[in-house]
N, C-alpha and C positions, 0 to 999 in steps of 0.2 A: 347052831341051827336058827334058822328065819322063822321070826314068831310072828305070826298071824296075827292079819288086820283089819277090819271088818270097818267100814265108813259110810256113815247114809248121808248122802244127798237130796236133802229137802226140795232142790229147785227154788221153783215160786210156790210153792204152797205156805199155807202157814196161817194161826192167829195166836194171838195171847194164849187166850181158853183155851182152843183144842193145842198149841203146843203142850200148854203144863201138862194137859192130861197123856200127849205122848209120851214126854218128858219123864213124868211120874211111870208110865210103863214102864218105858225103857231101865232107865233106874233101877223098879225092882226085879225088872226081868234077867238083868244082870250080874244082880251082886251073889258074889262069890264065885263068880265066873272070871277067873283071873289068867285064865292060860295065855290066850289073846289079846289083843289092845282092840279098842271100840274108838269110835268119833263119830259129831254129828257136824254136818257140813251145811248151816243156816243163812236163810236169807238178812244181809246185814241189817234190819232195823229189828232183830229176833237173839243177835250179839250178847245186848246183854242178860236177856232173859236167861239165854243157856248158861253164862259166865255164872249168873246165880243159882239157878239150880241145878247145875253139873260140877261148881266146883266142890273138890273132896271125894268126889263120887270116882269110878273108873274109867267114866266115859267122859276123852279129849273133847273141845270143839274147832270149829273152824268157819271159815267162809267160802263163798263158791266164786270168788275172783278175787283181783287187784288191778290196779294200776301199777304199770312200770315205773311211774315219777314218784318222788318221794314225795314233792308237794308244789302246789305250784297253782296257776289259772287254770285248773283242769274240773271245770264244772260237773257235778255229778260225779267224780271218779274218786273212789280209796284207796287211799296209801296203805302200804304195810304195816308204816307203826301207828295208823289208826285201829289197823287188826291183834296187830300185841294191846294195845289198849286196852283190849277186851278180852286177854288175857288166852287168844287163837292159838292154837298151836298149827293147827294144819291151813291152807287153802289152795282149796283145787285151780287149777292152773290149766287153759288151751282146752277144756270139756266139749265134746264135739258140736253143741248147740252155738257153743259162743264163736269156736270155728265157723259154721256153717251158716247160723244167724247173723252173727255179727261180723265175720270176717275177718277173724283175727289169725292171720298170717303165725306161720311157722319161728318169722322173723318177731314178733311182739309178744307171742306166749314165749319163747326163749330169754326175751328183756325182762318179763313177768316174772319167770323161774329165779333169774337172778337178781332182782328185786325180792323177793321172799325170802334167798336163804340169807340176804345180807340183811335181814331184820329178821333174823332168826326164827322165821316162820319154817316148816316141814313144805312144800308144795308137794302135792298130788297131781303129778303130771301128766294131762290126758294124750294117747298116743292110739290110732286109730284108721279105719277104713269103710270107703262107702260100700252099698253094695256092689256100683256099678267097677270099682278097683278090684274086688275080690272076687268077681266075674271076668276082670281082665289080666286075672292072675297076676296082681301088681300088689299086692298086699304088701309084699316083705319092701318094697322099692318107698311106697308110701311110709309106713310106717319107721323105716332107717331114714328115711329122709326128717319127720319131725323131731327123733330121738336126734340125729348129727346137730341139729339146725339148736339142739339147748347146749350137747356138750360142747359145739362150736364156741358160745358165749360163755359158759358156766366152768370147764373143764371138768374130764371125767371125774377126778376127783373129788367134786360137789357132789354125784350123781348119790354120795354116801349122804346124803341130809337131805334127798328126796324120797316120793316115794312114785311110781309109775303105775299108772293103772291103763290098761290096755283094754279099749272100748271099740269094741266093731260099730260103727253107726247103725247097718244095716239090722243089729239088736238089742237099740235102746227103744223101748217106747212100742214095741214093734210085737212083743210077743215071743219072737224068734230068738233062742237061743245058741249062739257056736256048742258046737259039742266041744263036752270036754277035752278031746285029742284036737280041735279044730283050734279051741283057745288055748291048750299048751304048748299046741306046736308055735304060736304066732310070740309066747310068754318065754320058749326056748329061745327063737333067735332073737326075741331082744334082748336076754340075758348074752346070750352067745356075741351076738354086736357090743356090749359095754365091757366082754372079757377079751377081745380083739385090743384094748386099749388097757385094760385094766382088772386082772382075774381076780381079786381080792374084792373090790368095789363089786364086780360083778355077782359073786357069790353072796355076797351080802343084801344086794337090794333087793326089797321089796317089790315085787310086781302083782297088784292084785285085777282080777278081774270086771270088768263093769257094763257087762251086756246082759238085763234083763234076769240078776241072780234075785233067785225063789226059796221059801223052803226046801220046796221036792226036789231043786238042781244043787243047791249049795254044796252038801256032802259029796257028791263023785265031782266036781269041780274042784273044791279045796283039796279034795284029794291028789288032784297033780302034781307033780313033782315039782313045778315052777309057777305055779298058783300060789299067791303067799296071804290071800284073801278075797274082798271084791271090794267095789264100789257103788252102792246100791241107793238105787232112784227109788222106782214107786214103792216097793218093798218097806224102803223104812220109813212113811208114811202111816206105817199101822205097825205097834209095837210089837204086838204077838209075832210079825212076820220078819220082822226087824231083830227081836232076841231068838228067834229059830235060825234064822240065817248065822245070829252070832254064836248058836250054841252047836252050831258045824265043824264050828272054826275052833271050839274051844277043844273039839273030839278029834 
């Protein structure tokens, strides 16, 4: 059985001060809540902060990108094994912002992907639709397309040392939530696309959720048969709402 995973996405927010005092939340908001696996997904000058006050504790960390190259003239960009450095287990990988922001191609978050498991990082691979795609009834077309465009690089057999998280654009940030049949059907056929190539792999991966999970959604969401957790934005900004969402996961 697929064990639940629950990861907050800080984004850009973040200080010293108000990290520890999340930090210290989360912490005791967790301990002894063991069913699931937890991680916090930091912005990288907040590395090693987390590295110190999460190691020993239950909750992984990670980073919210990379760089493809290992190292090199690439001003401003981070390499992988500057992320094991700091002792990362996870980092989110193609996040629809950095798609849509920054315009990182289906082609470079796939480089990305496999740049992270060859430095034995987890990526958290964002896979996704706008609104105007899931009004053109293109959803499954979009989203097979970013999932081919990693296992094309990576082979399916890698897809067992990631983890997927499946983000409608249309609700992040937004308010609007897929219902839970809207987000398992979309969680089915990307499981069902990865067991077209490989039913073992496919049974096994994690696919969690990351369009706008709440306290009050979390429970009938994880509850899906192909929900294997979320990937949570503003929610894990404030602890209390951050260890509700994780004590969903843990029930």
């Amino acid at each position: 059985m697929r064990r639940k995973l629950v990861v907050g996405n800080w984004k850009m927010y973040g200080r010293l001060a108000s990290n520890k005092s999340l930090l210290e939340g989360v912490i005791a908001g967790l301990s002894g809540m063991n069913a699931a696996a937890y991680a916090v997904c930091v912005p990288y000058p907040y590395l090693h902060q987390a590295q110190e006050m999460l190691r020993g504790t239950s909750v992984a960390w990670g980073a919210q990108n990379l760089s493809q190259f290992a190292e090199g003239a690439y001003t401003a960009e981070v390499a992988a094994g500057m992320l094991t450095d700091f002792g990362c287990r996870y980092v989110i990988v193609g996040h629809s912002e950095r798609r849509g922001l920054f315009a990182e191609s289906n082609e470079t978050v796939a480089a990305k992907v496999d740049a992270a498991i060859k430095s034995g990082l987890t990526p958290i691979v964002c896979l996704g639709e706008t609104l105007a795609e899931r009004e053109a009834g293109i959803t499954e077309q979009v989203v097979g397309a970013q999932l081919d465009a990693v296992v094309s690089v990576v082979g399916v057999a890698a897809l067992a040392k990631t983890v997927i998280a499946y983000e409608p654009v249309w609700a992040i940030g937004t308010g609007k939530t897929a219902s839970p049949a809207q987000a398992q059907a979309v969680h089915a056929f990307i499981r069902q696309r990865v067991a077209q190539q490989d039913g073992q792999v496919a049974q096994g991966l994690c696919i969690l959720y990351g369009g706008s999970v709440k306290p009050n959604n979390a429970a009938e969401l994880f509850s899906m048969s192909d929900i294997d957790g979320g990937l949570i934005g503003g929610a894990s900004l404030a602890a209390n709402d951050f260890v509700a969402i994780c004590r969903a996961a843990q029930n």
